[in-house]
Backbone and ligand atoms as CSV (ligand in chain L), in Angstrom:
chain,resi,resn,atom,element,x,y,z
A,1,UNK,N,N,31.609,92.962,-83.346
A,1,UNK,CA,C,31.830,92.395,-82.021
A,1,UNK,C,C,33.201,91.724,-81.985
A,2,UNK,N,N,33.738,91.348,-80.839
A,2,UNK,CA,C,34.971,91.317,-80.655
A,2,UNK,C,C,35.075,90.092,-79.569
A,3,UNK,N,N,36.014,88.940,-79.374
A,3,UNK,CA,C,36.492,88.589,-77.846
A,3,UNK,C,C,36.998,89.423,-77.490
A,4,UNK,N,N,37.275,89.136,-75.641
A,4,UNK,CA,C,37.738,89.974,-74.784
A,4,UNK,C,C,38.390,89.048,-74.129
A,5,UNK,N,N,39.597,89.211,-73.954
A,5,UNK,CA,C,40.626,88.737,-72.829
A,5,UNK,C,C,39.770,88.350,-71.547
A,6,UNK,N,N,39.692,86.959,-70.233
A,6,UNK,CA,C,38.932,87.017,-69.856
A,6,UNK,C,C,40.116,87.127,-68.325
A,7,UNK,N,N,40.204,87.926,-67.586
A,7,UNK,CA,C,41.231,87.372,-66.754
A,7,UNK,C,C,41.249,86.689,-65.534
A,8,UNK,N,N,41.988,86.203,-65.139
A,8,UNK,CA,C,42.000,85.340,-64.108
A,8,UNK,C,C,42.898,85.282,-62.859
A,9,UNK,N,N,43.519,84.730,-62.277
A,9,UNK,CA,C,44.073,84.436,-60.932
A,9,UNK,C,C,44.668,85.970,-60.362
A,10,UNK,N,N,43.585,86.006,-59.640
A,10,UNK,CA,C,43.357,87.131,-58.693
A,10,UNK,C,C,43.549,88.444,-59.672
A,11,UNK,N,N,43.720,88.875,-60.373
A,11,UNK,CA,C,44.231,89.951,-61.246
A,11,UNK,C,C,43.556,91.241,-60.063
A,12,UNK,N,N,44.474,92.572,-60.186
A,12,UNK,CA,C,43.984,93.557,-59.329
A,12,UNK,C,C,42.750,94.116,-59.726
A,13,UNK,N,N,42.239,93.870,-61.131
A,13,UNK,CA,C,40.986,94.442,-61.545
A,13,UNK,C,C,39.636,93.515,-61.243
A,14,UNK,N,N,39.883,92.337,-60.843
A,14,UNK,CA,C,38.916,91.358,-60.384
A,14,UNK,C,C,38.637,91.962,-58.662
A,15,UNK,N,N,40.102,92.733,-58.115
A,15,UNK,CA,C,39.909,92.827,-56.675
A,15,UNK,C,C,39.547,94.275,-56.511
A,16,UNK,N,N,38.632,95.021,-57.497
A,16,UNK,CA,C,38.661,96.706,-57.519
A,16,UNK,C,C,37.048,96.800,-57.734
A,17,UNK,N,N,36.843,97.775,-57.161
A,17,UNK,CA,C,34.860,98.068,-56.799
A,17,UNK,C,C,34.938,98.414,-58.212
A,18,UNK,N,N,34.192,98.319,-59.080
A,18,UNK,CA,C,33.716,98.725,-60.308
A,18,UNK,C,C,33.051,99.746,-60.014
A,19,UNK,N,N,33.294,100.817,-60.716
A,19,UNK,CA,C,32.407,102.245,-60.749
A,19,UNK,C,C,30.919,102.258,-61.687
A,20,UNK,N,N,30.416,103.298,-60.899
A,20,UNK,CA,C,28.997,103.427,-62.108
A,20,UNK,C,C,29.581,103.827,-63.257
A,21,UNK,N,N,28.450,103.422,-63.854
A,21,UNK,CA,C,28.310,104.073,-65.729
A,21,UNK,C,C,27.610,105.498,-65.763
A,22,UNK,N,N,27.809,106.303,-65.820
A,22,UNK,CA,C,27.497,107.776,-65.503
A,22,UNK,C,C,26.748,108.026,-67.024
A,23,UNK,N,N,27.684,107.471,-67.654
A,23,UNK,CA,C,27.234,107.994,-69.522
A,23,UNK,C,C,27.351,106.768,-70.597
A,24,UNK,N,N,25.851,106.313,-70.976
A,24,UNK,CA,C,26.188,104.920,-71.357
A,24,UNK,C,C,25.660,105.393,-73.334
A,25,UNK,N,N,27.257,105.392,-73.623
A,25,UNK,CA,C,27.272,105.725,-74.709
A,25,UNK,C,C,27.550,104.054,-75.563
A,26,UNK,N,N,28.095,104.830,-77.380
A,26,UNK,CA,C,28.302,103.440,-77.815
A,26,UNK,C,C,29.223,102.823,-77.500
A,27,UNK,N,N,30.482,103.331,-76.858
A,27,UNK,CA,C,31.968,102.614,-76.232
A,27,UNK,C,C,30.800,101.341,-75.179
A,28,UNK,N,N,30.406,102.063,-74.519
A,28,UNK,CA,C,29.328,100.782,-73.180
A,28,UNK,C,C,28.533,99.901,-74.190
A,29,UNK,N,N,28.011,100.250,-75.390
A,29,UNK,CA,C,27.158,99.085,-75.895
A,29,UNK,C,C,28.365,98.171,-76.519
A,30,UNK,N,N,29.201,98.545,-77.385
A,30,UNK,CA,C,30.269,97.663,-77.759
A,30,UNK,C,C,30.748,96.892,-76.561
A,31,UNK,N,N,31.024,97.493,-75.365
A,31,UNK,CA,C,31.624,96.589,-74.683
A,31,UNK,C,C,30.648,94.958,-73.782
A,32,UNK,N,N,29.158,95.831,-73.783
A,32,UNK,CA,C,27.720,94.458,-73.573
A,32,UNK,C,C,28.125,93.742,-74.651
A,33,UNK,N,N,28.090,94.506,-75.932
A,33,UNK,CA,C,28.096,93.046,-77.006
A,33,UNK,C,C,29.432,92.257,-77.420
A,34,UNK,N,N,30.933,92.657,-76.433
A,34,UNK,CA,C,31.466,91.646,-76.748
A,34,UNK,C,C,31.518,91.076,-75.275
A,35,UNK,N,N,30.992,91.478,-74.510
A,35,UNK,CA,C,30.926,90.605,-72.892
A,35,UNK,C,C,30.014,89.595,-73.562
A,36,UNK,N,N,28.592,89.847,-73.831
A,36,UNK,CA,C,27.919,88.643,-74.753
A,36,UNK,C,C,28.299,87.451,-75.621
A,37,UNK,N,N,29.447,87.943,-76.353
A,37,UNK,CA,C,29.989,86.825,-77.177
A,37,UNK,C,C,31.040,86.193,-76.612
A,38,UNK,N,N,32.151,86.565,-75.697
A,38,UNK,CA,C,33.015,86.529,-74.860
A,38,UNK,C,C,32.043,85.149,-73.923
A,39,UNK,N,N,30.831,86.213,-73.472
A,39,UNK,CA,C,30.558,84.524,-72.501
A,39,UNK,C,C,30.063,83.816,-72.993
A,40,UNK,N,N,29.224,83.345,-74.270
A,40,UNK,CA,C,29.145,82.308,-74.908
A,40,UNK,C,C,30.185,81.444,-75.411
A,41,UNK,N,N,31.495,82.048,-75.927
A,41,UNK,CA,C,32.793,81.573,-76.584
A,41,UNK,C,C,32.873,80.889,-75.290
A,42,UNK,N,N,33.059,80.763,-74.161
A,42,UNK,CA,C,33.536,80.646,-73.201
A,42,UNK,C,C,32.989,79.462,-72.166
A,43,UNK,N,N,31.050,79.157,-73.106
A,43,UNK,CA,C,30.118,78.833,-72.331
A,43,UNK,C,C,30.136,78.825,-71.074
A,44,UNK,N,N,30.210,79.934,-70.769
A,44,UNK,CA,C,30.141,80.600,-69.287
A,44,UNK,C,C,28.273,80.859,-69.427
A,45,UNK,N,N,27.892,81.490,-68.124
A,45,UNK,CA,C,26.303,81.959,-68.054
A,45,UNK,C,C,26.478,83.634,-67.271
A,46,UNK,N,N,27.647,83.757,-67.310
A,46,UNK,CA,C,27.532,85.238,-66.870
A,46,UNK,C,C,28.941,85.455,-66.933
A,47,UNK,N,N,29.040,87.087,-66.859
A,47,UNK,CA,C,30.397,87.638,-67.082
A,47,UNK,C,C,30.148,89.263,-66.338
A,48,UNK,N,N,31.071,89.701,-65.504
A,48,UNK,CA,C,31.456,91.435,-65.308
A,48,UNK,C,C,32.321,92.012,-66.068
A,49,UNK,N,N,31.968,92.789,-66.283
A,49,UNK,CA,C,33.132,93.908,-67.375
A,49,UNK,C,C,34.344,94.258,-66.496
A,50,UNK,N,N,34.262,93.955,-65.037
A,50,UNK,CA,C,36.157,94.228,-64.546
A,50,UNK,C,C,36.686,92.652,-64.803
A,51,UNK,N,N,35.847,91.476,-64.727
A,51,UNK,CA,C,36.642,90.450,-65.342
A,51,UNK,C,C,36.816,90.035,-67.174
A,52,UNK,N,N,36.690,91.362,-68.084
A,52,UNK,CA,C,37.687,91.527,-69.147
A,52,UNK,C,C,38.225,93.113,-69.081
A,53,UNK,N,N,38.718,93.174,-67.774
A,53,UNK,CA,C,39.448,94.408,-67.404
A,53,UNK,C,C,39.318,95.829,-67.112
A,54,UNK,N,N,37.635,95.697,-67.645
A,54,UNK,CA,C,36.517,97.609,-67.256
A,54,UNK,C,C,36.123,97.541,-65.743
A,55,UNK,N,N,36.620,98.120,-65.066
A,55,UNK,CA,C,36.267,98.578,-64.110
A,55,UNK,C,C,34.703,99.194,-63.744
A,56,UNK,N,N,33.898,99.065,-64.556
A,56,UNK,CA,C,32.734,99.769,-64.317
A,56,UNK,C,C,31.385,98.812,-64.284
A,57,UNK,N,N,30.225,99.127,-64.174
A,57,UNK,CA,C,29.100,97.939,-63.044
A,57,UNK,C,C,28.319,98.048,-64.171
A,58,UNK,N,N,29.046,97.227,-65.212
A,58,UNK,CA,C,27.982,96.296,-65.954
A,58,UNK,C,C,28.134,94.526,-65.876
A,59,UNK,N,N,26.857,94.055,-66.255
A,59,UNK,CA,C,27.307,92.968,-66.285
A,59,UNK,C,C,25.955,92.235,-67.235
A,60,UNK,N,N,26.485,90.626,-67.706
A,60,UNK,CA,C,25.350,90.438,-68.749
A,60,UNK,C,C,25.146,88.854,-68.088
A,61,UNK,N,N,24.259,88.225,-68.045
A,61,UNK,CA,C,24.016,86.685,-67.062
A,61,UNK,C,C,22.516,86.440,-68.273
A,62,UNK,N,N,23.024,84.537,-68.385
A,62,UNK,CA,C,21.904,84.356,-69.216
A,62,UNK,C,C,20.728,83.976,-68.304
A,63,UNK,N,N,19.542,84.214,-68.648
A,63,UNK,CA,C,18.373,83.947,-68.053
A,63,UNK,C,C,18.080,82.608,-67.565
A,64,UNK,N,N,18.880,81.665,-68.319
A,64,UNK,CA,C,19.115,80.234,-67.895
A,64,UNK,C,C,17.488,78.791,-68.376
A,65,UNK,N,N,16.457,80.004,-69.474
A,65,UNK,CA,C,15.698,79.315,-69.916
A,65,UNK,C,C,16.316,78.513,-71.312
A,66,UNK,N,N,15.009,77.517,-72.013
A,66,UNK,CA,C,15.409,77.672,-72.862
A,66,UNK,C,C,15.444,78.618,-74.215
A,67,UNK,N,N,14.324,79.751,-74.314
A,67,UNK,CA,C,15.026,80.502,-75.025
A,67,UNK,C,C,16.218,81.510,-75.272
A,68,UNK,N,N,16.911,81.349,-73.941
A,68,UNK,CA,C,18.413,81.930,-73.765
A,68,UNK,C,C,18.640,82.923,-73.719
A,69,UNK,N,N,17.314,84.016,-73.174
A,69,UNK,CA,C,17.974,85.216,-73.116
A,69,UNK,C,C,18.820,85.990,-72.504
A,70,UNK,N,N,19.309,86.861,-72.625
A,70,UNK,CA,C,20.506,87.288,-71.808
A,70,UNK,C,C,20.229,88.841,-71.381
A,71,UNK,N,N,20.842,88.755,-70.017
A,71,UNK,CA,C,20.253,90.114,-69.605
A,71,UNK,C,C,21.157,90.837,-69.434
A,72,UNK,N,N,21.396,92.103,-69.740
A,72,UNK,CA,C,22.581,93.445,-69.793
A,72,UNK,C,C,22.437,94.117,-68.839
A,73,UNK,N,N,22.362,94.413,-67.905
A,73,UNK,CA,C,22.765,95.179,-66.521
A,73,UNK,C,C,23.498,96.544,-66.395
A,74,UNK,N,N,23.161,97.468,-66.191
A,74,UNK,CA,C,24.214,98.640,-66.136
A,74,UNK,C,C,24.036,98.886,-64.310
A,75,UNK,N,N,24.849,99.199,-64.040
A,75,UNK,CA,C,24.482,99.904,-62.382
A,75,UNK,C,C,23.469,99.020,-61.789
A,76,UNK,N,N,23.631,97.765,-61.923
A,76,UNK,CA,C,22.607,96.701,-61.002
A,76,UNK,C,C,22.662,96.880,-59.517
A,77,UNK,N,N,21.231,96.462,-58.508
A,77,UNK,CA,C,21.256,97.208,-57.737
A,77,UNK,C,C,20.293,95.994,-56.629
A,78,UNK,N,N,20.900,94.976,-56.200
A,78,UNK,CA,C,19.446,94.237,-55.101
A,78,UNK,C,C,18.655,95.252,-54.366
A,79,UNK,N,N,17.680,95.189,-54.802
A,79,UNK,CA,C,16.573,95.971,-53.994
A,79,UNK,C,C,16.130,95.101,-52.889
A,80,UNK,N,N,15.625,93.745,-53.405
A,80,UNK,CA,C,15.095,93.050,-52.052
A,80,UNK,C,C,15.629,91.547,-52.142
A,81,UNK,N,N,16.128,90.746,-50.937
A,81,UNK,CA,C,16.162,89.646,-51.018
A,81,UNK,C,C,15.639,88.659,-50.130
A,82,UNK,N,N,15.159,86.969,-50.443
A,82,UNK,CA,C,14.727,86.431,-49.843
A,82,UNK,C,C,15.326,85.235,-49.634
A,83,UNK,N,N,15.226,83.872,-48.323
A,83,UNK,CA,C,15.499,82.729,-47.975
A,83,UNK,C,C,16.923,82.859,-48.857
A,84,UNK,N,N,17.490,81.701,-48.890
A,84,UNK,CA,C,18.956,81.227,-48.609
A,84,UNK,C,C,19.313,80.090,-49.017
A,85,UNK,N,N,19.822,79.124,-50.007
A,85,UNK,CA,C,19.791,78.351,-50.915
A,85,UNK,C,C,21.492,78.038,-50.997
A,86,UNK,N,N,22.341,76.759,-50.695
A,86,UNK,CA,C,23.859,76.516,-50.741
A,86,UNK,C,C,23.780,75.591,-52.303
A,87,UNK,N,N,24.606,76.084,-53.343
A,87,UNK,CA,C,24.632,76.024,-54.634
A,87,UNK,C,C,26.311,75.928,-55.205
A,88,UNK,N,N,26.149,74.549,-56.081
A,88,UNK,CA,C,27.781,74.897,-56.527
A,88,UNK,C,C,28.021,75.932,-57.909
A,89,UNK,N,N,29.294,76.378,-57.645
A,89,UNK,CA,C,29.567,77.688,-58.222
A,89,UNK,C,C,31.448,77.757,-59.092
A,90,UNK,N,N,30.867,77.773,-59.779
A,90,UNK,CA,C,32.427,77.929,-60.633
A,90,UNK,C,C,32.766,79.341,-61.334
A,91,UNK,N,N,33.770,79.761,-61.480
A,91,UNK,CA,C,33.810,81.293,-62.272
A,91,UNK,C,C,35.140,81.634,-63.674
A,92,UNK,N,N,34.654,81.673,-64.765
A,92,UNK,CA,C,35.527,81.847,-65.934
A,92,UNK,C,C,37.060,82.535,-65.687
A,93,UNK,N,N,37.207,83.316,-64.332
A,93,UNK,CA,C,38.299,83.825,-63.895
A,93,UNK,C,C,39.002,83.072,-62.592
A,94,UNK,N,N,37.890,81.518,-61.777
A,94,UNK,CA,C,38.939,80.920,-61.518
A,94,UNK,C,C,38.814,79.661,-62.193
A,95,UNK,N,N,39.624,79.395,-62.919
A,95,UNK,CA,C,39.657,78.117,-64.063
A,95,UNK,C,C,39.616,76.447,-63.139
A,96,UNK,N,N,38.595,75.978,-63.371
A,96,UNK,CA,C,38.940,74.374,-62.901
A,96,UNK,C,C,38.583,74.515,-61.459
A,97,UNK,N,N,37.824,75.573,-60.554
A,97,UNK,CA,C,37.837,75.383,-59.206
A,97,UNK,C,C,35.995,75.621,-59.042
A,98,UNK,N,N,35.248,74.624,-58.250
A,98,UNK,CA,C,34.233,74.640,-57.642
A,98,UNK,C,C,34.074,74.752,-56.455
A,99,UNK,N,N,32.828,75.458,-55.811
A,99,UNK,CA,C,32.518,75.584,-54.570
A,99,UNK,C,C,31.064,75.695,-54.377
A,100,UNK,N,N,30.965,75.422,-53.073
A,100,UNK,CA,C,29.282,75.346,-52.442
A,100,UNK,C,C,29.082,76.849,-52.315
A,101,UNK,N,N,28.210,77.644,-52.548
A,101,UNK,CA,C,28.198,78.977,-51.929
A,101,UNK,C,C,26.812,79.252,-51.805
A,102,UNK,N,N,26.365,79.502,-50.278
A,102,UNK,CA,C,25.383,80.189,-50.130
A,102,UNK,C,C,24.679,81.751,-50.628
A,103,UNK,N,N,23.954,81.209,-51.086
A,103,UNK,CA,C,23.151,82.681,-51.597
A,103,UNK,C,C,21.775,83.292,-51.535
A,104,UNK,N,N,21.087,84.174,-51.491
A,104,UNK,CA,C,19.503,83.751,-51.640
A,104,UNK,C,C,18.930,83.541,-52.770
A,105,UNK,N,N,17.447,83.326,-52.246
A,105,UNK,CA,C,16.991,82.514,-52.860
A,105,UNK,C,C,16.427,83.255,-54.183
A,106,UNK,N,N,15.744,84.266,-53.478
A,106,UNK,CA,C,14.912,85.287,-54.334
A,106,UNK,C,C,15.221,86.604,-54.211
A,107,UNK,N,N,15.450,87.303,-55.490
A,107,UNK,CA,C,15.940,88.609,-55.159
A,107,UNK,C,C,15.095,89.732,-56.346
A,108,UNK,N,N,15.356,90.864,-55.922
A,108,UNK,CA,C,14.913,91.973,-56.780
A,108,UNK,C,C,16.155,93.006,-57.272
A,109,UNK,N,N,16.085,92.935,-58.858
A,109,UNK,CA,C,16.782,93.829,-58.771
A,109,UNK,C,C,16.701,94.889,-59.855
A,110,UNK,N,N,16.992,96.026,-59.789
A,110,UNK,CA,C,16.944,97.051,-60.359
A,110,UNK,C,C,18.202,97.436,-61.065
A,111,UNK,N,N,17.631,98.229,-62.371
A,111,UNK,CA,C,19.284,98.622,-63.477
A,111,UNK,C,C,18.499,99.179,-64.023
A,112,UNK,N,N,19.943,99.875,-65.200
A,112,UNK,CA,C,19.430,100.329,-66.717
A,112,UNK,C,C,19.872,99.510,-67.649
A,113,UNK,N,N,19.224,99.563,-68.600
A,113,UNK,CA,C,19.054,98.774,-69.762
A,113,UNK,C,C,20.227,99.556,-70.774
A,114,UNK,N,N,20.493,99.029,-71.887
A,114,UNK,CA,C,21.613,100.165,-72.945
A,114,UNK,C,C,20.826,101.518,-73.464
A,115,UNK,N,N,19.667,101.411,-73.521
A,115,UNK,CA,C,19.083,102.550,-73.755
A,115,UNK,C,C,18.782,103.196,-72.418
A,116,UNK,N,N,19.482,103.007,-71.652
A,116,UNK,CA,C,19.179,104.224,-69.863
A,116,UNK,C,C,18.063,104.223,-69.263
A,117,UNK,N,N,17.252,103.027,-70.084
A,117,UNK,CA,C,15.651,102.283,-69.017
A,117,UNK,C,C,15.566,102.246,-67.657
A,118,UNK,N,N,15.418,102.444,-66.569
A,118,UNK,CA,C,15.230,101.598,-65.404
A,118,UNK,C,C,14.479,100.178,-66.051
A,119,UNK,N,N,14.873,99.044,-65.769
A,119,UNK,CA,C,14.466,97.837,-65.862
A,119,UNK,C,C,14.543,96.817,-63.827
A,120,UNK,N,N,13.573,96.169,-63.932
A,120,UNK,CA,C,13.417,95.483,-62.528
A,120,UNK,C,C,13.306,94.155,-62.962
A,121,UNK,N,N,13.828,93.080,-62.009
A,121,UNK,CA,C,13.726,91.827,-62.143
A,121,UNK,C,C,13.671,90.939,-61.410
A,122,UNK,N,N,12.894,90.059,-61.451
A,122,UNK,CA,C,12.675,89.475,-59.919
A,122,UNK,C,C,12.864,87.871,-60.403
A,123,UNK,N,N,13.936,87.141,-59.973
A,123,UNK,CA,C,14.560,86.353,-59.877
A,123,UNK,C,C,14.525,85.180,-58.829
A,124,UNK,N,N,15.066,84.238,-59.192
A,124,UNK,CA,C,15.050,83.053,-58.257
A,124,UNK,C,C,15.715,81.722,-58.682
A,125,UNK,N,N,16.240,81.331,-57.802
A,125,UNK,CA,C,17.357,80.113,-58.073
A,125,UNK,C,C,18.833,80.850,-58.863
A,126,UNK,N,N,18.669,79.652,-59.729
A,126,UNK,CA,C,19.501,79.448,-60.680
A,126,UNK,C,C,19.946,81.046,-61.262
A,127,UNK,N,N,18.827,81.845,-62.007
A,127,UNK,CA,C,19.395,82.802,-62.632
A,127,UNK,C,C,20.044,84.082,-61.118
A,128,UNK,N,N,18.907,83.920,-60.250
A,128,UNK,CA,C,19.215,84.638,-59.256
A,128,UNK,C,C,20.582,84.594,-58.555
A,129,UNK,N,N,20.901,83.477,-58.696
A,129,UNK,CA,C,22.611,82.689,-58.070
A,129,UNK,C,C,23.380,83.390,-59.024
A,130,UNK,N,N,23.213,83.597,-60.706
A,130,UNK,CA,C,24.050,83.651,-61.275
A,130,UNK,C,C,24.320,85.969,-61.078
A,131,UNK,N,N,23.167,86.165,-61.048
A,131,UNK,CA,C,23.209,87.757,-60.892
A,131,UNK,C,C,24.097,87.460,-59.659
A,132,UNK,N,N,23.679,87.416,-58.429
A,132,UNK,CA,C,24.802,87.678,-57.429
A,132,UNK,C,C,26.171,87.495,-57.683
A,133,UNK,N,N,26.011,86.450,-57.900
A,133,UNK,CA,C,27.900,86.159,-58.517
A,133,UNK,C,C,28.587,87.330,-59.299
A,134,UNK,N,N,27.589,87.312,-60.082
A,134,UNK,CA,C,27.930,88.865,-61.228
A,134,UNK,C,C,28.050,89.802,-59.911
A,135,UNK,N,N,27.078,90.231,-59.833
A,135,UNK,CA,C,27.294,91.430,-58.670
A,135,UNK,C,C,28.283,91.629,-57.853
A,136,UNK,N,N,28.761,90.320,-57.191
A,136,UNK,CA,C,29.754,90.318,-56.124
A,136,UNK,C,C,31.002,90.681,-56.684
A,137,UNK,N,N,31.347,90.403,-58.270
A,137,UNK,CA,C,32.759,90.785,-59.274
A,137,UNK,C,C,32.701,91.973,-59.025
A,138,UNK,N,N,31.622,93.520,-59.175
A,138,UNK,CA,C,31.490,94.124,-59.378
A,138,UNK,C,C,31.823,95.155,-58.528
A,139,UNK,N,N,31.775,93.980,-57.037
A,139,UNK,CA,C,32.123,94.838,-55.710
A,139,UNK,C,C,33.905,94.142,-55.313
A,140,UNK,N,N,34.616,93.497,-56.295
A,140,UNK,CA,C,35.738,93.238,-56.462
A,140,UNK,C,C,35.661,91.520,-55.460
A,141,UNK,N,N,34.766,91.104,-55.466
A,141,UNK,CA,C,34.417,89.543,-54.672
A,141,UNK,C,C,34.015,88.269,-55.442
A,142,UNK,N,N,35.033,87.153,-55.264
A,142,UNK,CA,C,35.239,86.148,-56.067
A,142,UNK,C,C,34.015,85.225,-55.546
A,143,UNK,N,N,33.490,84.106,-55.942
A,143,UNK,CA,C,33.112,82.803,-54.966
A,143,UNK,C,C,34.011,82.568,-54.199
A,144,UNK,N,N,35.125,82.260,-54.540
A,144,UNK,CA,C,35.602,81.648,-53.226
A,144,UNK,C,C,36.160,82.357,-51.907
A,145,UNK,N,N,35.929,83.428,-52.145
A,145,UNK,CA,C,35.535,84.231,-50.670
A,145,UNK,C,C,34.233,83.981,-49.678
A,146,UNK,N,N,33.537,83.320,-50.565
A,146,UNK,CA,C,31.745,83.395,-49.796
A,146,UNK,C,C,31.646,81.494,-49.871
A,147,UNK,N,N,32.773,80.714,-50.680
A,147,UNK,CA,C,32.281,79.304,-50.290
A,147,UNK,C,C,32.357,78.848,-49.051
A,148,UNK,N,N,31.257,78.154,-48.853
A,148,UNK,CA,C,31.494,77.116,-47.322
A,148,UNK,C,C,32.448,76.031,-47.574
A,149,UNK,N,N,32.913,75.596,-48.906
A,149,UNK,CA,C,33.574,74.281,-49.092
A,149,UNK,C,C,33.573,74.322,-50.477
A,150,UNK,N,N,34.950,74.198,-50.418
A,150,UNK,CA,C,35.770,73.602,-52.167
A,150,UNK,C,C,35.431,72.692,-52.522
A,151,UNK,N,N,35.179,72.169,-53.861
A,151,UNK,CA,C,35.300,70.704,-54.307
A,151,UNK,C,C,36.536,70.635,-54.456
A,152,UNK,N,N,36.805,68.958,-54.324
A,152,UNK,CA,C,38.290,68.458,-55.240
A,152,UNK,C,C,37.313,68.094,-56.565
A,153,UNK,N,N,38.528,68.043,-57.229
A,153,UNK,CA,C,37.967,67.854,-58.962
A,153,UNK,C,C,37.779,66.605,-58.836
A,154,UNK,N,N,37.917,65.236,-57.773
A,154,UNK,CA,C,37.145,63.729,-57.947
A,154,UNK,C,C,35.258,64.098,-57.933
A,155,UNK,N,N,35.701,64.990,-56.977
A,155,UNK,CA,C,34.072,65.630,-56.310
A,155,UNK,C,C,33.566,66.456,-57.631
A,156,UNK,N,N,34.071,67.038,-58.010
A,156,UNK,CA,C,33.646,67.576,-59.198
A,156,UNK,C,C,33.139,67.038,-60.489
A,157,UNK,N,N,33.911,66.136,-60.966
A,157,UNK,CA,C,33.851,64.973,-61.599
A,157,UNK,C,C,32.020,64.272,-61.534
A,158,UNK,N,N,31.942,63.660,-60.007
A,158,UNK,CA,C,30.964,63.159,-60.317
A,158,UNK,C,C,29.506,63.892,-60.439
A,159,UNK,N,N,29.872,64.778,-59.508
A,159,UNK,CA,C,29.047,66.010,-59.656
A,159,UNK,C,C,28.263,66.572,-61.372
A,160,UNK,N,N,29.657,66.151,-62.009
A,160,UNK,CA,C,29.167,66.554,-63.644
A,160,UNK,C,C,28.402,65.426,-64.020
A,161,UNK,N,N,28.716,64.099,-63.336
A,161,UNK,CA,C,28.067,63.249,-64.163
A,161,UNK,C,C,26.990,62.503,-64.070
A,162,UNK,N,N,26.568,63.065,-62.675
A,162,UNK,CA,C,25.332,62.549,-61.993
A,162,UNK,C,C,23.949,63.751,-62.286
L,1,ZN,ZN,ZN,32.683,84.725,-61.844
């Protein structure tokens, strides 16, 4: 396993639709398992493969329990979503910036797994906030396209400490 460069301020590959995975060979599993270590190094809770420069619709978001599992995504897909939930949101590609962003609440979603599974998952809150976010990289869309309101970093600040 490997880091991966993570990039940031606006880069053209953050602003580009990620393509399907047509053929998910071992080049695609090497690249889940250094998106995996990449977002832990990083303590991030999710990461897209066009934000360490692959253009293509994977993505890996931790489950957000405490046994920490982490879920690998190929060609993720909302099947269904529910109610509507405003949540602050930060992203490893924009460094130091928070925002409120509405999202729903509950969602369904469908992928393949590294072995070419269909896998389904039905989500809510927290991990559910964090798949969309993933998702939205994937369709070349930051948070702060979808925030209602920036923090300043005073706002941020207490935010961490309360
Ligand atoms: Zn992000």
């Amino acid at each position: 396993m490997a880091l991966r460069k993570i990039l940031s301020d606006n880069h053209p590959v953050l602003r580009t639709r990620a393509q399907e995975v047509k053929n998910i060979n071992n080049v695609v599993c090497r690249l889940i398992d250094d998106m995996i270590e990449t977002m832990h190094d990083s303590e991030g809770v999710g990461l897209a493969a066009n934000q360490v420069g692959v253009p293509k619709r994977i993505l890996v978001a931790s489950d957000c329990q405490e046994d920490a599992k982490v879920y690998e995504l190929i060609n993720p897909r909302c099947e269904e979503v529910e109610g509507e939930e405003v949540g602050v949101e930060g992203c490893l590609s924009v460094p130091g910036q928070y925002g409120q962003v509405p999202r729903y609440q509950k969602i369904i979603v469908s992928a393949l797994n590294r072995k070419g599974e269909k896998v389904r998952l039905r989500l809510e809150g927290l991990p559910a906030r964090i798949l969309l976010h993933e998702m939205d990289h994937l369709d070349g869309i930051l948070f702060t396209d979808k925030a209602v309101r920036m923090l300043d970093p005073d706002e941020m600040k207490s935010e961490e400490e309360s």
